[in-house]
Residue frames as a rotation matrix with the C-alpha (Angstrom) as fourth column:
UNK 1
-0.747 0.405 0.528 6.74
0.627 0.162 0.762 -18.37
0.223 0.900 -0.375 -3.49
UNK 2
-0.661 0.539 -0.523 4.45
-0.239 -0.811 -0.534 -15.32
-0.712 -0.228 0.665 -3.53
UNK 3
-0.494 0.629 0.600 0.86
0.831 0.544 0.113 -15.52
-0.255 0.555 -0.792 -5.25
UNK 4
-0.201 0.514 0.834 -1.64
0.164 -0.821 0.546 -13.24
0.966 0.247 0.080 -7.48
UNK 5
0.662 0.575 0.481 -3.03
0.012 -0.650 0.760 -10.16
0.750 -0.497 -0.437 -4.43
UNK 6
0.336 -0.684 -0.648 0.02
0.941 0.263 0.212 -11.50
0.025 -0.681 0.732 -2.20
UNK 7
0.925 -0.317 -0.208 1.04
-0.208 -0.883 0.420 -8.07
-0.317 -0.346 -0.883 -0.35
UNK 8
0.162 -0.979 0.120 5.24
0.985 0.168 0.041 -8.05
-0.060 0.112 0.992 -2.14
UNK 9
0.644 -0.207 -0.737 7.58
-0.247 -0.967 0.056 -5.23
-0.724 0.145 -0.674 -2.27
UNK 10
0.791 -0.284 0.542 9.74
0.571 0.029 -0.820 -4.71
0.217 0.958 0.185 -6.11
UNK 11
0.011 -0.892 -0.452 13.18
0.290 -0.430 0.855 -3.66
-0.957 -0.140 0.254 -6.21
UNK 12
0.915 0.195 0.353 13.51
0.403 -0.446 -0.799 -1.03
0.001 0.873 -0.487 -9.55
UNK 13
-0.361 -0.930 -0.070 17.03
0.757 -0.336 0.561 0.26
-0.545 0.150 0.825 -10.75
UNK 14
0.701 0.695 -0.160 15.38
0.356 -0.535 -0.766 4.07
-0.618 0.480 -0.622 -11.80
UNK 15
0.843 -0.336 -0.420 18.79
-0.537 -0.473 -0.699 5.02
0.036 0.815 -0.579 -13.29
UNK 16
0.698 -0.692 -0.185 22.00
0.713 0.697 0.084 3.56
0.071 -0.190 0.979 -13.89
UNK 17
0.179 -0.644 -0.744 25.42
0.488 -0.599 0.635 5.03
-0.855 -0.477 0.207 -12.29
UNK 18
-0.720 -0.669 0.185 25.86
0.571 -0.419 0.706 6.59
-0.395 0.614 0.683 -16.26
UNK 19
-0.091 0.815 0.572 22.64
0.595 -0.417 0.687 7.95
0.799 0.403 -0.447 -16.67
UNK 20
0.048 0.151 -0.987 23.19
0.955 -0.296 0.001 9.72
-0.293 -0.943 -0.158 -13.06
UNK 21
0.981 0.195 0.017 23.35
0.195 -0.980 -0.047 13.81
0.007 0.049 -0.999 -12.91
UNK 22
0.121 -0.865 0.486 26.79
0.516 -0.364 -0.776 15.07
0.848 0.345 0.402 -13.58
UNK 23
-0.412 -0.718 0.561 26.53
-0.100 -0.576 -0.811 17.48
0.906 -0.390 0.166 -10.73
UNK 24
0.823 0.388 0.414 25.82
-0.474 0.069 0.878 15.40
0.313 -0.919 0.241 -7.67
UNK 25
0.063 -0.997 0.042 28.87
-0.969 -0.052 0.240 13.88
-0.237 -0.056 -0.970 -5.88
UNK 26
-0.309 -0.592 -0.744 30.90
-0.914 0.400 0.062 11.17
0.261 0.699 -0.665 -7.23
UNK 27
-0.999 0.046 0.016 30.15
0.034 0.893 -0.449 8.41
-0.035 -0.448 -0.893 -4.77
UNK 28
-0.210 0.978 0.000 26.54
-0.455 -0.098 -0.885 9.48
-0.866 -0.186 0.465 -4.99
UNK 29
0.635 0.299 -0.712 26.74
-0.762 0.089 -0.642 8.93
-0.128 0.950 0.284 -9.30
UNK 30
-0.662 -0.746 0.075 28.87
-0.743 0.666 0.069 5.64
-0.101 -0.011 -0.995 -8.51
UNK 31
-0.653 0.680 0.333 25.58
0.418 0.691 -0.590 3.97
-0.631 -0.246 -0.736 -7.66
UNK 32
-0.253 0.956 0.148 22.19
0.197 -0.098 0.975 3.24
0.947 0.276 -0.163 -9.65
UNK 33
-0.802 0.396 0.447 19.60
-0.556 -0.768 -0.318 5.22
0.217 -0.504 0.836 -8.49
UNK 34
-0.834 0.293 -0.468 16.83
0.046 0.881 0.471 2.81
0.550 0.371 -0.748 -6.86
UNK 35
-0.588 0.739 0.329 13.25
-0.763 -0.642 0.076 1.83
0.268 -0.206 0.941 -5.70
UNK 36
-0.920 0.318 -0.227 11.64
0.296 0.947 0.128 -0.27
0.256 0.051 -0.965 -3.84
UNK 37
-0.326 0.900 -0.290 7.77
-0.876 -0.172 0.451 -0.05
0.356 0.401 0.844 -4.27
UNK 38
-0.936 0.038 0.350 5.32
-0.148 0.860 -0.489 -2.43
-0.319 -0.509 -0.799 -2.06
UNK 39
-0.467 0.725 -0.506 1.99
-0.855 -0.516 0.049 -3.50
-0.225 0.456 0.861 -3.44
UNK 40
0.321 0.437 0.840 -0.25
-0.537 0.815 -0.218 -6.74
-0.780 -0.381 0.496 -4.61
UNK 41
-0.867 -0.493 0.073 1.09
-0.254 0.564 0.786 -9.08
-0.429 0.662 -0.614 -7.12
UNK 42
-0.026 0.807 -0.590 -0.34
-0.959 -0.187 -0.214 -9.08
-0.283 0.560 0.779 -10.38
UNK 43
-0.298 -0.357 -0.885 1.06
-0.710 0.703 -0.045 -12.64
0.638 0.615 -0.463 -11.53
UNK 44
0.584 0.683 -0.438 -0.52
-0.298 0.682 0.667 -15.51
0.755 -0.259 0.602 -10.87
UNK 45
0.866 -0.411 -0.286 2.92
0.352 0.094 0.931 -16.48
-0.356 -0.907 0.226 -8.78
UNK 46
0.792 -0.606 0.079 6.32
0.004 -0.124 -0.992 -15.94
0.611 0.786 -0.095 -8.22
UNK 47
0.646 -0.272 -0.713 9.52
0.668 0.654 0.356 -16.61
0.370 -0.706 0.604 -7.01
UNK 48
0.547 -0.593 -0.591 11.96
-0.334 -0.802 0.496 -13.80
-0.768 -0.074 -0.636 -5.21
UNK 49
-0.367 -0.925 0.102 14.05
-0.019 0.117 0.993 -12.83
-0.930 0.363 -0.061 -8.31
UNK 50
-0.406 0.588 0.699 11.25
0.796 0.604 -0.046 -13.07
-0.449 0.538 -0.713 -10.51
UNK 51
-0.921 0.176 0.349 10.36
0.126 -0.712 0.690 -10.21
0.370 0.679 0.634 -12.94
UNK 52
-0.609 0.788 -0.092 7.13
0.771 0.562 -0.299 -9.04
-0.184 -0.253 -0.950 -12.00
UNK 53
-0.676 0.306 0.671 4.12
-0.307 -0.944 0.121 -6.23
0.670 -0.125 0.732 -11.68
UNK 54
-0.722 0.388 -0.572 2.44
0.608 -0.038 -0.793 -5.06
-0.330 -0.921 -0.208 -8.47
UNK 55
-0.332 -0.150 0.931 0.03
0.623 -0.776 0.098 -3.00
0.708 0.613 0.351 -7.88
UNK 56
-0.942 -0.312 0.124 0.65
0.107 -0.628 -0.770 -0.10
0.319 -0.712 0.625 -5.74
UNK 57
-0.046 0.887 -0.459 -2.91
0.698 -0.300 -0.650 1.17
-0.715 -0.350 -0.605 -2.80
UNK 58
-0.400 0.108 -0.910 -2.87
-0.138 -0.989 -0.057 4.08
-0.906 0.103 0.410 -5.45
UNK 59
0.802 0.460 0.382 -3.70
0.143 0.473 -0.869 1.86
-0.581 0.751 0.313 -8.49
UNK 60
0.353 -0.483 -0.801 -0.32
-0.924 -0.315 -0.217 2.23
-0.148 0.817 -0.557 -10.47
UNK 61
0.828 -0.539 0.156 1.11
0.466 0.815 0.344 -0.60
-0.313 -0.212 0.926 -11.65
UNK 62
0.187 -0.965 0.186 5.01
-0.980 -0.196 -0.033 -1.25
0.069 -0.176 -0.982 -11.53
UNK 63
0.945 -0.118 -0.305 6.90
0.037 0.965 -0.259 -3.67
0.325 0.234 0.916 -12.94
UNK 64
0.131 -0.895 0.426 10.59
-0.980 -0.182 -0.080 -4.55
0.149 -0.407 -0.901 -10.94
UNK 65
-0.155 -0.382 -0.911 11.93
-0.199 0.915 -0.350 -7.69
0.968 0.127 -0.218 -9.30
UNK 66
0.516 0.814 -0.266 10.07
-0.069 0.349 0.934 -9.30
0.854 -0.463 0.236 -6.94
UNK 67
-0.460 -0.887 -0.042 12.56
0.016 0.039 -0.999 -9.00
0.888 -0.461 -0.004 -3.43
UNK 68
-0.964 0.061 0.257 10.19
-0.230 0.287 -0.930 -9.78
-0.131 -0.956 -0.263 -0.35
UNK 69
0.040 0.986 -0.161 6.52
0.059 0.158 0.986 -11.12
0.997 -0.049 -0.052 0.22
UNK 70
0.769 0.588 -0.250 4.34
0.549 -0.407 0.730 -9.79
0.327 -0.699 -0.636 2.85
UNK 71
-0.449 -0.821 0.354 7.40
0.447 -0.549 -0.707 -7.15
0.774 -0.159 0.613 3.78
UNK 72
0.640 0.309 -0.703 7.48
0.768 -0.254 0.588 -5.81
0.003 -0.917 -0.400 7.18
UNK 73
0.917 0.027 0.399 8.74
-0.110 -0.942 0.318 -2.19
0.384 -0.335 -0.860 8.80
UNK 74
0.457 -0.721 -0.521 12.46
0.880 0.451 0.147 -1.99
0.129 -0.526 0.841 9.70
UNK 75
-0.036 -0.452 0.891 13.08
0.234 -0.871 -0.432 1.38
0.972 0.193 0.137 10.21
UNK 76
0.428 0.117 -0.896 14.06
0.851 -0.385 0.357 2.73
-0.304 -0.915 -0.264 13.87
UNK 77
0.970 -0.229 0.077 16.30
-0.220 -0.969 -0.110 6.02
0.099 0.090 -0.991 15.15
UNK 78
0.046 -0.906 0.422 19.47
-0.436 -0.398 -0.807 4.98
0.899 -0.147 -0.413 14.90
UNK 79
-0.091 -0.444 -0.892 21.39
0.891 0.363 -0.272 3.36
0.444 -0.820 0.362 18.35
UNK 80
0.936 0.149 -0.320 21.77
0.341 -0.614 0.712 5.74
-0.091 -0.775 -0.625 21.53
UNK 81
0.357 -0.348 0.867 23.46
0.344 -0.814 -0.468 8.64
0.869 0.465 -0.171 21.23
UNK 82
0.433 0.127 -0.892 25.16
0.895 -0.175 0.410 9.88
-0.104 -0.976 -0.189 24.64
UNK 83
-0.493 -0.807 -0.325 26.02
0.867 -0.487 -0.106 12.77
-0.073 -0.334 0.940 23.34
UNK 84
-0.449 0.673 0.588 22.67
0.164 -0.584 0.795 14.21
0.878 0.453 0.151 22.36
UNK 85
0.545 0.675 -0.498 21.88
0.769 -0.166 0.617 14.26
0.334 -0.719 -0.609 26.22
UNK 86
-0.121 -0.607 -0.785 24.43
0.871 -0.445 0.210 16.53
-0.477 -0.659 0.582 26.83
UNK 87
-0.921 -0.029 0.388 23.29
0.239 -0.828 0.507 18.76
0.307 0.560 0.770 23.75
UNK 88
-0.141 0.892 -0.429 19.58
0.877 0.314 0.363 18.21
0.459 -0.325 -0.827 25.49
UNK 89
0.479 0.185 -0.858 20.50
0.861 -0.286 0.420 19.43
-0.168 -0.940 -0.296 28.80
UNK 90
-0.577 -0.809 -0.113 22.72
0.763 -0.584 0.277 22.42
-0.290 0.073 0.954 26.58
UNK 91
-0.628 0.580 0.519 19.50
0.374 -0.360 0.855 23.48
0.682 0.731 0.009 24.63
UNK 92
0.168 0.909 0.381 17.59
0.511 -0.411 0.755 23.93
0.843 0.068 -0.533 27.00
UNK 93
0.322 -0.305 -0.896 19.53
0.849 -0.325 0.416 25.85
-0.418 -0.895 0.155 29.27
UNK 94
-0.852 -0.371 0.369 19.97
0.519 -0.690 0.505 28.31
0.067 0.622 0.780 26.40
UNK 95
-0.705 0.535 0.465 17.02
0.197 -0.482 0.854 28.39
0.681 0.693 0.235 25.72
UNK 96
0.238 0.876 0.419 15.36
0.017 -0.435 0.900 28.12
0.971 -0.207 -0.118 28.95
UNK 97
0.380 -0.347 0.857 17.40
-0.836 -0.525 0.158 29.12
0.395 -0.777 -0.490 31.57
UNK 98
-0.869 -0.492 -0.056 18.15
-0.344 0.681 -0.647 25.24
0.356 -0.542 -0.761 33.06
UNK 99
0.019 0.893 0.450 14.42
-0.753 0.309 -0.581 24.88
-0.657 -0.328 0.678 33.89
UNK 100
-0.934 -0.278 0.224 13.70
-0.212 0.936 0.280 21.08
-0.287 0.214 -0.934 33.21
UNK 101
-0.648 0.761 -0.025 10.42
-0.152 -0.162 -0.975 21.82
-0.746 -0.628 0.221 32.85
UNK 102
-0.094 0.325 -0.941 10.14
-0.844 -0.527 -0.098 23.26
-0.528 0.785 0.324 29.47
């Protein structure tokens, strides 16, 4: 249950898969186009699933479906790569002779 100023983040469906562009690829215009948007909750409350409007640190509001309260950061790089040390240690022997330095 999220309350009014509660920090949430809105899920928004900006187009649907028939309102996509014609010339992007197929699997790309298979899917709505979407948005999720984090901000303070205008409504006194609500529950995830709940129609709602936010508004955004810039002052816009935006109305979507309510899909997390207090949301948190989940973005990394991706798992380890062992082949990007071997393109490492390729680059910079192009580019600088094999000096490890650089």
């Amino acid at each position: 249950m999220a309350k009014k100023n509660d920090w949430v983040q809105i899920h928004i469906d900006v187009l649907k898969p028939e309102e996509r562009a014609t010339n992007i690829p197929e699997d790309t215009r298979a899917v709505p186009l979407e948005m999720w948007v984090k901000g303070r909750l205008e409504n006194e409350s609500a529950e995830l699933g709940d129609a709602v409007t936010i508004t955004t640190k810039t002052g816009r509001k935006v109305d979507g479906t309510l899909c997390a309260v207090n949301p948190s950061f989940r973005h990394n790089f991706g798992d380890y790569v062992p082949e990007l040390d071997q393109i490492e240690e390729t680059v910079k022997t192009i580019l600088f002779g094999g000096r490890n330095d650089a």
